[in-house]
GUKOLKE-78268 format. One line per 3 residues: number of its first residue (from 1); their letters; for each residue x, y, z of C-alpha. Coordinates in pm, 1 decimal, decimal comma. Layout:
! GUKOLKE-78268
NUM) A) X:Y:Z | ... $
This chain:
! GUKOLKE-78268
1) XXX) -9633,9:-11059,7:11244,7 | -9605,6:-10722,4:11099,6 | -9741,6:-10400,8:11264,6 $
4) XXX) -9753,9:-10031,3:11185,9 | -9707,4:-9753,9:11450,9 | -10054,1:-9539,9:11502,8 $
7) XXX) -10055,1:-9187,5:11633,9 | -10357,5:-9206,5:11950,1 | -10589,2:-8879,0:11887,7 $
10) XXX) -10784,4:-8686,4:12117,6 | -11053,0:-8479,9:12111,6 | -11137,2:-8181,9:12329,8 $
13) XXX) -11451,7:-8171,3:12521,3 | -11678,3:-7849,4:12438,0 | -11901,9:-7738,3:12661,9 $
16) XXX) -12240,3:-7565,4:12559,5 | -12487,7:-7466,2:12685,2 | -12537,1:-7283,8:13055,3 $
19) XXX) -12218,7:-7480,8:13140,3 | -12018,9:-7299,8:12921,3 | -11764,6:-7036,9:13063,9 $
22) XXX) -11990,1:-7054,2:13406,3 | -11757,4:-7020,9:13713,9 | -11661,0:-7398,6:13933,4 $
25) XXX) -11851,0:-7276,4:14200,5 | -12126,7:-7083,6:14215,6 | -12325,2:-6852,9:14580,1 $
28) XXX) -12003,9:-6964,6:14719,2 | -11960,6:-6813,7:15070,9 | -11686,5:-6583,3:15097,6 $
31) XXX) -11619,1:-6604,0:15475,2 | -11293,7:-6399,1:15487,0 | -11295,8:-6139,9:15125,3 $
34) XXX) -11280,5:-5785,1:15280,8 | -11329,8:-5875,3:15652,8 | -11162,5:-5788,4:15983,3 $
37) XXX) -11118,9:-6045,8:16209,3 | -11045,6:-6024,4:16591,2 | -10964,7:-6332,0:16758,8 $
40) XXX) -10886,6:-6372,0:17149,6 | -10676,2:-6716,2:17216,4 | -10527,7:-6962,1:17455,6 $
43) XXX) -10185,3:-7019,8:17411,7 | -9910,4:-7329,8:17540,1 | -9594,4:-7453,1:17451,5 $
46) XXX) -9538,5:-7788,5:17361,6 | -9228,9:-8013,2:17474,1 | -9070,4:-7840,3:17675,9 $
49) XXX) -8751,9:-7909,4:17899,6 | -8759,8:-7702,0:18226,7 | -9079,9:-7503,8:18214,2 $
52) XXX) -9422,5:-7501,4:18033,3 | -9595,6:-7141,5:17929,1 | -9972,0:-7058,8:17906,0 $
55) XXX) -10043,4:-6743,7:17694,3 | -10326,8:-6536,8:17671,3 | -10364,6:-6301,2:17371,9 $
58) XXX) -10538,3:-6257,1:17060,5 | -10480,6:-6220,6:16647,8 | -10642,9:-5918,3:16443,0 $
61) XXX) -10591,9:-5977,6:16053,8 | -10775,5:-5818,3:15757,9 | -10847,0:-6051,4:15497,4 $
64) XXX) -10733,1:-5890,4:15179,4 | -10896,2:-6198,8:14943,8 | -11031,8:-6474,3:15093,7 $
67) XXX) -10739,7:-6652,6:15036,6 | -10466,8:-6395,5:15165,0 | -10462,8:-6198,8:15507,8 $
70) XXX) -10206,0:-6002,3:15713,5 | -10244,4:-5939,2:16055,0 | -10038,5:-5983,7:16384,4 $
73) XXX) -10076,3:-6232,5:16678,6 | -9970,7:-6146,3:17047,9 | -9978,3:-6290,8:17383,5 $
76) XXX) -9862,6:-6258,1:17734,6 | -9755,8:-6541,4:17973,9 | -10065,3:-6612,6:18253,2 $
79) XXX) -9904,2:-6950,1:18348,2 | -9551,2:-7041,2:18376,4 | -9559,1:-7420,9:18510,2 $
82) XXX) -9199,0:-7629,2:18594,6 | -9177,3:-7974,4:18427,8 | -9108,8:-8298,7:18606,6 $
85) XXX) -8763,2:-8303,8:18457,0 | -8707,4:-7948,0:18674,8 | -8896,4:-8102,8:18974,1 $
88) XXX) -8610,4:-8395,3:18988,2 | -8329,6:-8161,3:18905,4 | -8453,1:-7940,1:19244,0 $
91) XXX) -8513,9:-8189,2:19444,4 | -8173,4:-8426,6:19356,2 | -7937,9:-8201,7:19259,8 $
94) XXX) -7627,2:-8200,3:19454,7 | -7539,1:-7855,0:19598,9 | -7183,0:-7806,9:19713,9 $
97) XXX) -6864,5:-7601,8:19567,3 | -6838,8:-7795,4:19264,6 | -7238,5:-7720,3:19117,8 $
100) XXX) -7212,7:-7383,8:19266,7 | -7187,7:-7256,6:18919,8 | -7495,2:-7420,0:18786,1 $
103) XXX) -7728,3:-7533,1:19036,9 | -7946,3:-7220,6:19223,2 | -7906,5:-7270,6:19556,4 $
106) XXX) -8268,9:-7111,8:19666,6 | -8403,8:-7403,0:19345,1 | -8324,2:-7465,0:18997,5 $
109) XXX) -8670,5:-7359,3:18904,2 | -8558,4:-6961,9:18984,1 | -8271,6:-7036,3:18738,1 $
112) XXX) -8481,2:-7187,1:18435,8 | -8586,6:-6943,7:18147,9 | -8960,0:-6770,8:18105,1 $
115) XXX) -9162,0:-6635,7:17800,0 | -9296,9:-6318,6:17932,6 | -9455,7:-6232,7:17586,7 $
118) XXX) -9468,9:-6240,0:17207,1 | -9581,1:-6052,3:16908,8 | -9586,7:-6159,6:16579,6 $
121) XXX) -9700,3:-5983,6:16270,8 | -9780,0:-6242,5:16009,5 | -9894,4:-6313,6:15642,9 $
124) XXX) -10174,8:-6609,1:15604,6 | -10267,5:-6774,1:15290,9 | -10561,6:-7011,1:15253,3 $
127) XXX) -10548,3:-7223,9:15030,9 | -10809,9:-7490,9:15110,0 | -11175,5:-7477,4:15208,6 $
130) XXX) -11489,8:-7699,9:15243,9 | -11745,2:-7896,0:15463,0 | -11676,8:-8103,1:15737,2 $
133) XXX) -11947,3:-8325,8:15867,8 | -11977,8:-8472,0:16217,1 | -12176,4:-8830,8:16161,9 $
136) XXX) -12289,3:-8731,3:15853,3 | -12583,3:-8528,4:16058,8 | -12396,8:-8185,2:16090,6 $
139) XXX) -12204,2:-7974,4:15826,1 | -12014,0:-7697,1:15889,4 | -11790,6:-7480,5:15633,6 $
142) XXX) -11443,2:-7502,7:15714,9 | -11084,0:-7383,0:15584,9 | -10682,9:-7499,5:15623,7 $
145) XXX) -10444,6:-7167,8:15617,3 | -10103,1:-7177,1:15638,1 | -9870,4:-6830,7:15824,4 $
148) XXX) -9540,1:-6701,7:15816,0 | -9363,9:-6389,8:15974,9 | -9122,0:-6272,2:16233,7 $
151) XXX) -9168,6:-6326,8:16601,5 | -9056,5:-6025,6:16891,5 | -9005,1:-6230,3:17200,1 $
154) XXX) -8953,9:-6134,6:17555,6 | -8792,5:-6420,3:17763,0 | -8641,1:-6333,2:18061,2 $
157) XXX) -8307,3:-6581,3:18085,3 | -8011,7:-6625,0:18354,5 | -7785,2:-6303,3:18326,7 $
160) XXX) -7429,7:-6345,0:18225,0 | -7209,2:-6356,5:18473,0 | -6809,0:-6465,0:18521,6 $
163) XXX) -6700,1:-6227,4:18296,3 | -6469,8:-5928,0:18387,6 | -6725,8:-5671,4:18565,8 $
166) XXX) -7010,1:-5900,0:18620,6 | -7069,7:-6155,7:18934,3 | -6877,2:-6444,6:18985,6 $
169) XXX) -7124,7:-6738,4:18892,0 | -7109,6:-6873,9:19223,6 | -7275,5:-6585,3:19401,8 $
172) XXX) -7624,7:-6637,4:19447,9 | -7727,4:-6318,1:19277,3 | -7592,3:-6425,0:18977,1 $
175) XXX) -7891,3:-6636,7:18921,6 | -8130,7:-6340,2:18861,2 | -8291,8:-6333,2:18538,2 $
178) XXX) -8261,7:-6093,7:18299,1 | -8469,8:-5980,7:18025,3 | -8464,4:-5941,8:17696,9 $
181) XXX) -8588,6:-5985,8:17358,4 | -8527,3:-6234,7:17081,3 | -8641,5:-6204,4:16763,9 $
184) XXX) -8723,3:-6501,8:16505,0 | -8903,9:-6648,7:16242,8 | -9238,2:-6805,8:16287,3 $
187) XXX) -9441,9:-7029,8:16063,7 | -9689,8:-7271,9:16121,0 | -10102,3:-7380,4:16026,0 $
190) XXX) -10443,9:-7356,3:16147,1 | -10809,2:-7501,4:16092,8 | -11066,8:-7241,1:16077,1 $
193) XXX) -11475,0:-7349,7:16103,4 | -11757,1:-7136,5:16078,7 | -12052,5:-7194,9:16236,2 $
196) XXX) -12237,2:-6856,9:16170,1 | -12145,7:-6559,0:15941,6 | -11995,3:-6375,3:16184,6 $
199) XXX) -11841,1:-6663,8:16449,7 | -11589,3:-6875,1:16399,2 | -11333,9:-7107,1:16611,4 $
202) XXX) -11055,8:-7302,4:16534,1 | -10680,4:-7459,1:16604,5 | -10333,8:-7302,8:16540,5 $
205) XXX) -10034,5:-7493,9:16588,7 | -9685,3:-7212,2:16535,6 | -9323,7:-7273,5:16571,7 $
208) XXX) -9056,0:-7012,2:16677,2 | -8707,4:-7128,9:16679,8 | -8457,5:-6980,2:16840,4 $
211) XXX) -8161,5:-6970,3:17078,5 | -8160,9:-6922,3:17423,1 | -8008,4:-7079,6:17796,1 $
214) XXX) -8340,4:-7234,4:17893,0 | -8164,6:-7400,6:18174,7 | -7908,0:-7164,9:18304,9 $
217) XXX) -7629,7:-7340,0:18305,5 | -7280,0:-7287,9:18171,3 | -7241,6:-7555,2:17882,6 $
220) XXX) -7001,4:-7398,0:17651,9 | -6729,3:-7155,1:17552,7 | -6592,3:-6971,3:17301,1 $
223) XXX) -6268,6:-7135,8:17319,6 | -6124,2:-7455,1:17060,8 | -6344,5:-7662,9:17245,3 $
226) XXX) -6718,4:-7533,1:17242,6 | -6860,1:-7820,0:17428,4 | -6642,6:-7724,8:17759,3 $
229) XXX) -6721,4:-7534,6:18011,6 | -6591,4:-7139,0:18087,2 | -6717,0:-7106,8:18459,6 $
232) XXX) -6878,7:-6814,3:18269,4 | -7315,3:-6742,7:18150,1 | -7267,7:-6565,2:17818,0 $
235) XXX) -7437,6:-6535,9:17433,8 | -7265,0:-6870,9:17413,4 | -7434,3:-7081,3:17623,0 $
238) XXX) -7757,1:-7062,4:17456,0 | -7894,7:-7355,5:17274,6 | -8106,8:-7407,3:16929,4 $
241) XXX) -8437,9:-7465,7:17018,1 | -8770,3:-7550,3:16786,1 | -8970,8:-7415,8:17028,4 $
244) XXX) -9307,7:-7450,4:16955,8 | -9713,4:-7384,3:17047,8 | -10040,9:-7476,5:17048,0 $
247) XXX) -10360,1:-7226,5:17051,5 | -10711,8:-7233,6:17042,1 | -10927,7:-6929,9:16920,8 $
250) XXX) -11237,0:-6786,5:16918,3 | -11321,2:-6514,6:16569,9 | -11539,9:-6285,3:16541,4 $
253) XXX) -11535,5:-6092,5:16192,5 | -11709,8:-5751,9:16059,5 | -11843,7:-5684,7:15890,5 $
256) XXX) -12157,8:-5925,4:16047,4 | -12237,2:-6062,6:15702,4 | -12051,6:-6217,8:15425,4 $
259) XXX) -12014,7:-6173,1:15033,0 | -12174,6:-6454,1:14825,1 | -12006,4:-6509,2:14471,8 $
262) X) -12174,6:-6507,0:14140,6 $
C-alpha cells in the first residue's frame, strides 16, 4: 500500500453580523466596580489544641474593578472556649515537684495561649462569578474571591521565665500571660451571594500561620539538642502552627445601586 502525507487545513470562523466584535456578556451586573463594602462578621478558629476563639469584627474593602479590591479585616476575641484535650490535661495532670515547671497549679487552662485580636489589611481578587440555583426554583448571583496580606495579631502567651532576671518557672506567677503581637501572612477564599443590589452574605475560610507556645510548656532549647528541655519559657519554645478560621458575613455596599455593562 502506498500513501502520501496530507497537511490538515483549517479555516477560521468569521463572525458577521450583530455578533461581530459584541462583548461575551452583555447588562452584566457589576456588583463590586467602584463600590465600598462594609461587612460585620463572626469569626472561629478551627482545630485547635488547647483553646477555641470566637471573633467578632468586620471587613471594609473598596472594590477597585469588580474583580480586584483592597481593604482590611479585623476582629476581637468575644469567646475564648478550652478544648476537651485541655479539660483532661486539668483534670489528670499530675501536680508535684517534677511538673512544677509545666503544669499551672491554679489549672492548665490559665496557662494555655489566647487571641485577643487581629487585623489584617488584605488584597482580594475575583476571579469567578455566576448563578447558583437552589432546586432549580431560586437563582441568585454569586462570586468565588481569593485574599492575601499580612496579619497583626495580639495573643497573649505564657511569659518567659527561668532565665537570669525573670521567675523561676516553678513559681506560680510565672504562669501569667503576657502579651504581645505576632505578625504573619494570611491567605485564604470566600463565596460571596447577592441577593439584592445592595445586600450580600457569604463564607470566608483564612489561614494565619505562625509560631507561638499555645500550651505553655517548656519543650525545647537552644542547646545541640532542640527537642530537650531548658527548665526555661523563651522565643524557643514556640511551635509552627497553621492556625486557621472560619467566618460568616453579612455586606452591605454603597453606593445602593450597581453599574450594568454595555
Amino acid at each position: 500500500m502506498l500513501g502520501s502525507n496530507r497537511t490538515a487545513q483549517g479555516q477560521e470562523i468569521q463572525l458577521t453580523g450583530p455578533l461581530k466584535g459584541a462583548p461575551a456578556v452583555r447588562n452584566l451586573r457589576l456588583y463590586r466596580k467602584g463600590r465600598l463594602e462594609i461587612a460585620p462578621t463572626a469569626s472561629f478558629t478551627l482545630l485547635d489544641e488547647y483553646r477555641r476563639t470566637f471573633l467578632t469584627g468586620g471587613r471594609v474593602q473598596y472594590n477597585l474593578t469588580d474583580w480586584l479590591a483592597v481593604g482590611a479585616w479585623g476582629g476581637y476575641t468575644a469567646l475564648s472556649m478550652t478544648t476537651h484535650l485541655t479539660d483532661q490535661i486539668d483534670e489528670t495532670a499530675v501536680r508535684n515537684e517534677k511538673t512544677a515547671l509545666n503544669i499551672n497549679p491554679s489549672g492548665f487552662a490559665e496557662q494555655t495561649s489566647k487571641i485577643v485580636w487581629m487585623a489584617t489589611p488584605q488584597i482580594s481578587f475575583i476571579p469567578f462569578r455566576g448563578k447558583m440555583s437552589l432546586f432549580e426554583m431560586m437563582f441568585i448571583d454569586t462570586d468565588v474571591y481569593f485574599y492575601g496580606g499580612a496579619a497583626f495579631i495580639g495573643i497573649k502567651e505564657r511569659g518567659f521565665c527561668g532565665s537570669q532576671g525573670k521567675l523561676n518557672c516553678k513559681d506560680p506567677a510565672s504562669f501569667e500571660l503576657a502579651s504581645r503581637t505576632a505578625i504573619a501572612p494570611t491567605f485564604g477564599m470566600g463565596l460571596t451571594f447577592y441577593p439584592t443590589h445592595f445586600l450580600s452574605f457569604g463564607v470566608e475560610y483564612r489561614a494565619f500561620p505562625f509560631s507561638w507556645n499555645r500550651s505553655g510548656f517548656d519543650s525545647k532549647s537552644d542547646s545541640p539538642h532542640p527537642n530537650t528541655c531548658d527548665n526555661q519559657i523563651s522565643a524557643v519554645d514556640r511551635t509552627f502552627k497553621f492556625n486557621q478560621m472560619l467566618s460568616i458575613f453579612l455586606g452591605f455596599s454603597f453606593p445602593s445601586k450597581i453599574q450594568i455593562s454595555d
